[in-house]
N, C-alpha and C positions, 0 to 999 in steps of 0.2 A: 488583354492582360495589361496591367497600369504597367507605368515602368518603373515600381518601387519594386513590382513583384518581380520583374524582368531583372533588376538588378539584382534582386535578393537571390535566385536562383540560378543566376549567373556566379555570386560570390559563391553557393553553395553547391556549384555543379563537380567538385572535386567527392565531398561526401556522398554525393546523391551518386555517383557512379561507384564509388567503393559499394555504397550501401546494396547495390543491384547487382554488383560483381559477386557481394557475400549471401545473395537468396542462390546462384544457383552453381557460385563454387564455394562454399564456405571454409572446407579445412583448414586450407592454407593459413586462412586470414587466423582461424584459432591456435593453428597450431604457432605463426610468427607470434602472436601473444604472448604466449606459454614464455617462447627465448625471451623478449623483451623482460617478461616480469623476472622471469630467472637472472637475468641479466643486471638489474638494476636492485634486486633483492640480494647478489652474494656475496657483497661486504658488508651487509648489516649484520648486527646479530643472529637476527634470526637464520640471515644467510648461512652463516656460519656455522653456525650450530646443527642446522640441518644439512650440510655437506652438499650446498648448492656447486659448487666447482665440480664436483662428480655427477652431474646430472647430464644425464645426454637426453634424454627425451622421456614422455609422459609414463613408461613404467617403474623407471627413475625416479619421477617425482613423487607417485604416489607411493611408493617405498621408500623412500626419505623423510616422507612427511603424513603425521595421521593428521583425518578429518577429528579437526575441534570445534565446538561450540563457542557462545561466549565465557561460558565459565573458566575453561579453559584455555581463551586468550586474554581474560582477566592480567594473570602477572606481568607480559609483557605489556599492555596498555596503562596499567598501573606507573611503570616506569619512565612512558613517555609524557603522563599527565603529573609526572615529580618533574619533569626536565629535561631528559635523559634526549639522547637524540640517535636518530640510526638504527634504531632498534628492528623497527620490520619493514622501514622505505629507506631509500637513500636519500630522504627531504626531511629538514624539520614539521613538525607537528606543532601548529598556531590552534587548529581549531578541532574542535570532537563535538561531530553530529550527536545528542542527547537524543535516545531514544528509550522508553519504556517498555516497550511492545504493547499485547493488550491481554495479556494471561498473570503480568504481574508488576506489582509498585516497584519492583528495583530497574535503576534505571541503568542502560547499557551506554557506554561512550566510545564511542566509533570513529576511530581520527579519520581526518581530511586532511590531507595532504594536499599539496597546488597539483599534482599531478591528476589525482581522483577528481578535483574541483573541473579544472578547466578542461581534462581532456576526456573524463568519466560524464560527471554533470551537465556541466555545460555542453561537452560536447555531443551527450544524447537527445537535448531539445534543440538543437541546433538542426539535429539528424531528423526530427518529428516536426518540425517547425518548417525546414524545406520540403518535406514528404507530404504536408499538406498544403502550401502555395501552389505544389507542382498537382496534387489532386484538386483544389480548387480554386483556378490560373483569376480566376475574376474575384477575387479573396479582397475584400479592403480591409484585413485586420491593421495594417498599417496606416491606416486613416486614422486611429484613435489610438486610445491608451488599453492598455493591458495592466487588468485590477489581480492583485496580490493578494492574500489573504496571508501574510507571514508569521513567524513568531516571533519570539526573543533568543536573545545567546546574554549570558554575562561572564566574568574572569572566575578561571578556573583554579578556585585557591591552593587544590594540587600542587601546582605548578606555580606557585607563590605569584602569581597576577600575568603570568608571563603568557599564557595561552588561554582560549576561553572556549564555554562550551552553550548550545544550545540547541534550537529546533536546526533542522538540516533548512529550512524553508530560508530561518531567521539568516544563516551562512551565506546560503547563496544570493540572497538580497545584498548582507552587506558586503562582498566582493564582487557585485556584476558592475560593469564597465558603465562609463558617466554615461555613454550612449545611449544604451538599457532604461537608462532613469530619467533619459529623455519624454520618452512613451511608456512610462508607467505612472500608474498611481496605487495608493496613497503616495505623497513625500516617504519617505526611506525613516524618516524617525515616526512618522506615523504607524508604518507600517510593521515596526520591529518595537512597540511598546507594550509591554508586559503584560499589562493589565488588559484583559481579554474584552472584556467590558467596556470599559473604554477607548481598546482601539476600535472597537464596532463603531461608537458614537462618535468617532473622529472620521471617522472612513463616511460614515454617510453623510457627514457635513462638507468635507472634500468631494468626494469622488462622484456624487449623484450627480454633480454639477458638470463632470466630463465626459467625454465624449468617449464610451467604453465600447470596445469592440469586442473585447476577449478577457477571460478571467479564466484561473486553476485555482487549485489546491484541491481539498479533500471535501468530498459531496456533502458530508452532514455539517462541519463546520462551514462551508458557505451556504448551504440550507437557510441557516442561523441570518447571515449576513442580508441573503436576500430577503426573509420577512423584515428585518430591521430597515434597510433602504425602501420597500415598500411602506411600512408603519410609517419612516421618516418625512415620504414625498406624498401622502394619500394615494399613491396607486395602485392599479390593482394586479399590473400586469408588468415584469420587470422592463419589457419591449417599448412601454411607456417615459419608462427614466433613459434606457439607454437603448434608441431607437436602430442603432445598427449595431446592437450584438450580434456574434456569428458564432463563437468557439466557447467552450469551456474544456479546459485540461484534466481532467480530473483523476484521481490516485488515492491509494493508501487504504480504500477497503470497497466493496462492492457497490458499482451504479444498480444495479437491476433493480433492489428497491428504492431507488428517489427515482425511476427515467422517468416516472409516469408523474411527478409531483413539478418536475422541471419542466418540464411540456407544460405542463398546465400554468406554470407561472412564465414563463416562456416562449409563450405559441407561435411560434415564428420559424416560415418553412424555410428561411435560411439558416438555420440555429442548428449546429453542427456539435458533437461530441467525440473527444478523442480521448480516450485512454492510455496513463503512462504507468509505469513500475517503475520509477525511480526512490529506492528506500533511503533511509540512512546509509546505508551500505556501500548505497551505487543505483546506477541508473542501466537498467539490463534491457528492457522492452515499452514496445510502444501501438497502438493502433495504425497502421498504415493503409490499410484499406476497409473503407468504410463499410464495404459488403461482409464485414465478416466481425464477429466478437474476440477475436481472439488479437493477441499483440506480436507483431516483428520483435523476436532476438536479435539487439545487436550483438555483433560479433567481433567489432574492431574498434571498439574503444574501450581497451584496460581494461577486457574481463576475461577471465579463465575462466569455461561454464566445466564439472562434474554433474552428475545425477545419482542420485541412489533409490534405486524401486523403494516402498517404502516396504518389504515383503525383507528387505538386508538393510535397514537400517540400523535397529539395536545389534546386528555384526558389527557393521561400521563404526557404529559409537564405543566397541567396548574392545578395539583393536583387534578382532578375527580377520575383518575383511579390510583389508588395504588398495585392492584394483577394483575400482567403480565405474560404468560408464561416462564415456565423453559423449561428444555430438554422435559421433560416427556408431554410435553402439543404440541410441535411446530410438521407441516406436514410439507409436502414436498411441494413445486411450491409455497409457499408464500413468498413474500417480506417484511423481519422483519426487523427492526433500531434493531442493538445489542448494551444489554446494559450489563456493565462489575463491579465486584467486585474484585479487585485481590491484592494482597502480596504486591503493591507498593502504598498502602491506597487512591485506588480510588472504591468509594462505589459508587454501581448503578449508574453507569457512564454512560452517554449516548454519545460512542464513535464516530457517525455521520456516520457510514460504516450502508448500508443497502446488508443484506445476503438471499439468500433462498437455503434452505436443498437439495441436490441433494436425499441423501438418508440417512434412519433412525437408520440402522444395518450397516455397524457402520454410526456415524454423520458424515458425507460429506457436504459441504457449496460451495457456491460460494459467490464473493464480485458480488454484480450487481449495485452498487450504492451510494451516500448519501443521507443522510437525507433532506440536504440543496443544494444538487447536482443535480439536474434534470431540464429538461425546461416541462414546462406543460403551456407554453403562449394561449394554443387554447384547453387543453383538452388531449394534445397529450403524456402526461406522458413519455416522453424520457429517460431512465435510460443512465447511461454510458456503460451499458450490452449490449444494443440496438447497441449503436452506435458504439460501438469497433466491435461485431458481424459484422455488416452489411457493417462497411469501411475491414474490411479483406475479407470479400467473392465478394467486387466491386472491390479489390487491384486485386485479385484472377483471376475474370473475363477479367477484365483490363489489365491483366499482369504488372500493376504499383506499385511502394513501397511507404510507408508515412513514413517520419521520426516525422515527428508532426503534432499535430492537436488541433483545438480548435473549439468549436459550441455556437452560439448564436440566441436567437429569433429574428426576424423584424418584427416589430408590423404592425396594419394594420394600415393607414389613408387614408384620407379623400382627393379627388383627387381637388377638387375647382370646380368640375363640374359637381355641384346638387347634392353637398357632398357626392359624390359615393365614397363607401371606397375599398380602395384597398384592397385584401387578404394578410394573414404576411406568413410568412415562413422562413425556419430556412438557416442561414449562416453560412457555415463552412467558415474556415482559415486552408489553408492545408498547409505540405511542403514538397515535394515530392522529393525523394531518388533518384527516377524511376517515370517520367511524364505519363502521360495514351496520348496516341497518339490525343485522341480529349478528348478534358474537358468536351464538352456537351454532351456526349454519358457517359462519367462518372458519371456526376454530375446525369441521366437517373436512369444509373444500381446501384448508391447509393441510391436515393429515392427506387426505387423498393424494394432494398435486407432491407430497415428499415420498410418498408409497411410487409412485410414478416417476421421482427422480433417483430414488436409491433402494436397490435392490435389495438389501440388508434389511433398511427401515421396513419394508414389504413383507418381508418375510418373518419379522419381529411383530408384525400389527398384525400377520394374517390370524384371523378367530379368536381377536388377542391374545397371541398363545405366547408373548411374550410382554408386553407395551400394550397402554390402552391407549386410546387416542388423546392424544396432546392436549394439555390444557391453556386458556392465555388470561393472563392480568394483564388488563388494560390499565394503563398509566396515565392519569391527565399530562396533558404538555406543559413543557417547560421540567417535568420530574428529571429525564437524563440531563439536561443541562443542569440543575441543580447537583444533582449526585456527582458528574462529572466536577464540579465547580468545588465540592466539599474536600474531592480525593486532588486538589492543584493541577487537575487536567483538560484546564480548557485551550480550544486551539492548537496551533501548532501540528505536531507529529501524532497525538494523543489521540486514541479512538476505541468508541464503545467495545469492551470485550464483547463477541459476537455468541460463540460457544464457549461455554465454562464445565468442567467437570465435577460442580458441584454447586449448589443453588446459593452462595455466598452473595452474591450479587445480585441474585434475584431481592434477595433480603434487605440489600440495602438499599436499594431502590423503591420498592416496596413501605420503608421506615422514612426516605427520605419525603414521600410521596405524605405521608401522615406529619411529618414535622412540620412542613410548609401549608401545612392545611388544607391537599392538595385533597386527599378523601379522608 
């Protein structure tokens, strides 16, 4: 072990024992949560209002307070982006993570507070950062720089210029310590320029040139980056420009289809992958042991976790059910909406990620989904779990890569001849890296491998007695980058809608793909 790592793990030996205290006593740690955030929430407004002084413990809270979405913490966030201060943290509000989602163009602004920031953010890669020094002690991530892939933030005219709002990425670049910016690249104004495009071509002019050990963000926007620094340097192999990579961070929507496109650009048996869940929101879980796919819950840093089956969710939403499980109530193999309390004053948040426990000792999760994410047009309840699974082991079979993807239902109708209705079935929009040598032997062993991951879809395809098998348009490359680029969402926090409940975006993909002469 160097002695960068020795020191580093020395500095972080206070986290790293909380973090091992909380796999295999957890309560405790959620339940001081709870008081903290009570605590620091009951002169705000919202404290107030919700009769935070009368709370004694959690069946107090959730009788005090219903689970909200964002529409319905709209008027309060509204308030704080005029000025207003106090509203639902006892901290001013400088900055609001801009986030989209990927179901629709309205955008959501989610304040940060310095609490959320440093003891939320920062302090969960802090917690994934020493969890992996301490699993791989001969790590020279610390030899090199750590490549950013950020966005932008600008002033938020709400707020007449007084606070500003942007990508969560763009935040935390511009608030991490001079230290930080030591071992990073791009430069911090490279890295935070708007124009998406541009900062590609400023990044490969910087940063090929350094000595990179480690890169994050989100899989398909540095997809993007790594063909461009190859095209940049003639190579053909990232391993090439940056000879001792090890880590990539990666978040914000499913690895399963790129792992096999990064291997190949990649080939390198030190070249390690960790996965985080840090949203706009907050930063809740992370990969901490490499034998397994699923991520560590943190549990002690500023978050209140609830769960809601998704079987009582529409109770929850429309105020029937008010007591929902905590830690101490959720099993393993179920599919729960998490819903969040945490340090950046968002109370029983209904943050639209649907999770299910991998295991109980310690909390292990996985993202299988959203709330409002899924096609269920026949019955066939399609997570995005399903369908990242089942396009990686048909890529697999296939010997094919996806660079992107999109899925939508085709309804059934009525043929004009003695109103015989057609069966529906689902439409990908693919865009392949690496072509499958016949498409309909594909588009075969992809039905197959999602009949194989979800029992619905199975029983919707059995003798087609509901769904026929799946159809795919192939999309020349560069299409979702273009489409993306039309709708102002490249980069950043912005990511391909995966499943749509109606083929709007197969269309315009499709349209975008013919305007650029693309077929």
């Amino acid at each position: 072990m160097s002695v960068i790592n020795h020191l580093y793990l020395q500095l972080s030996e206070k986290l790293l024992r909380r973090m091992d205290k909380s796999k295999t006593d957890p309560f405790p740690f959620q339940e001081r949560c709870l008081q903290e955030l009570i605590t620091n929430g009951k002169d705000t407004f919202f404290g107030k209002e919700h009769r935070f002084d009368s709370i004694r413990g959690i069946k107090d809270f959730q009788r005090n307070i219903p689970v909200r979405d964002y529409n319905a913490f709209t008027p309060y966030i509204t308030r704080l982006r005029q000025g207003e201060h106090y509203i639902l943290w006892n901290q001013r509000v400088k900055w609001f993570a801009r986030s989209s989602g990927t179901s629709s163009d309205k955008s959501k602004f989610i304040p940060v507070t310095p609490d959320s920031l440093y003891i939320n953010h920062y302090g969960g890669f802090k917690r994934m950062l020493a969890s992996y020094i301490r699993t791989y002690p001969d790590s020279k991530i610390f030899n090199g720089k750590a490549l950013t892939l950020g966005g932008s933030f600008q002033p938020d005219e709400a707020s007449g210029g007084n606070a500003f709002y942007g990508d969560l990425s763009a935040i935390l670049l511009k608030n991490s310590p001079a230290l930080v910016e030591m071992i990073r690249t791009p430069q911090k104004e490279t890295a935070l320029t708007r124009d998406f495009s541009r900062k590609i071509e400023l990044i490969c002019r910087e940063s090929s040139r350094q000595n990179v050990t480690n890169f994050s963000g989100v899989p398909s926007w540095n997809l993007i980056l790594i063909n461009k620094i190859l095209e940049y340097t003639g190579k053909k192999h990232l391993t090439e420009v940056w000879p001792r990579l090890e880590l990539f961070m990666h978040g914000g929507i499913g690895f399963e289809p790129y792992r096999e496109i990064y291997k190949t650009l990649i080939p390198s048996p030190r070249m390690h992958y960790v996965e985080n869940y840090n949203a706009s929101e907050g930063y809740f879980a992370f990969q901490d042991d490499p034998a397994t796919d699923s991520m560590l819950l943190t549990l002690d840093n500023g978050i209140f976790y609830e769960f809601i089956p998704m079987e009582m969710l529409d109770g929850v939403m429309e105020g029937r059910i008010r007591e929902i499980p905590t830690l101490r109530e959720v099993s393993t193999g179920v599919n729960y909406a998490m819903v969040i309390s945490t340090c950046g004053g968002l109370w029983r948040y209904l943050i639209g990620d649907c999770v299910k426990f991998t295991s109980l000792r310690p909390y292990r999760i996985r993202i299988t989904g959203r709330t409002q994410l899924y096609i269920n047009a026949f019955g066939e309840e399609l997570m995005i779990e399903n369908a990242e699974k089942a396009l990686a082991r048909a890529c697999k079979t296939c010997d094919c890569r996806v660079e992107e993807f999109t899925v939508a239902p085709v309804f059934m109708e009525l043929t004009g001849q003695g109103n015989t209705a057609t069966k529906g079935y689902h439409k990908w929009a693919i865009e392949f890296a690496v072509p499958p040598q016949d498409i309909a032997c594909f588009e075969k062993v992809l039905d197959e491998a999602l009949t194989c991951q979800n029992s619905d879809y199975e029983a919707k395809r059995k003798n087609n007695a509901t769904m026929e098998q799946l159809r795919i348009s192939v999309l020349p490359r560069g299409t979702f980058y273009r489409w993306m680029e039309s709708r102002n969402k490249l980069g950043g926090q912005n990511k391909v809608p995966r499943l749509s409940t109606d083929s709007r975006f197969i269309d315009q993909l499709e349209e975008t793909a013919k305007r650029y002469n693309f077929i």
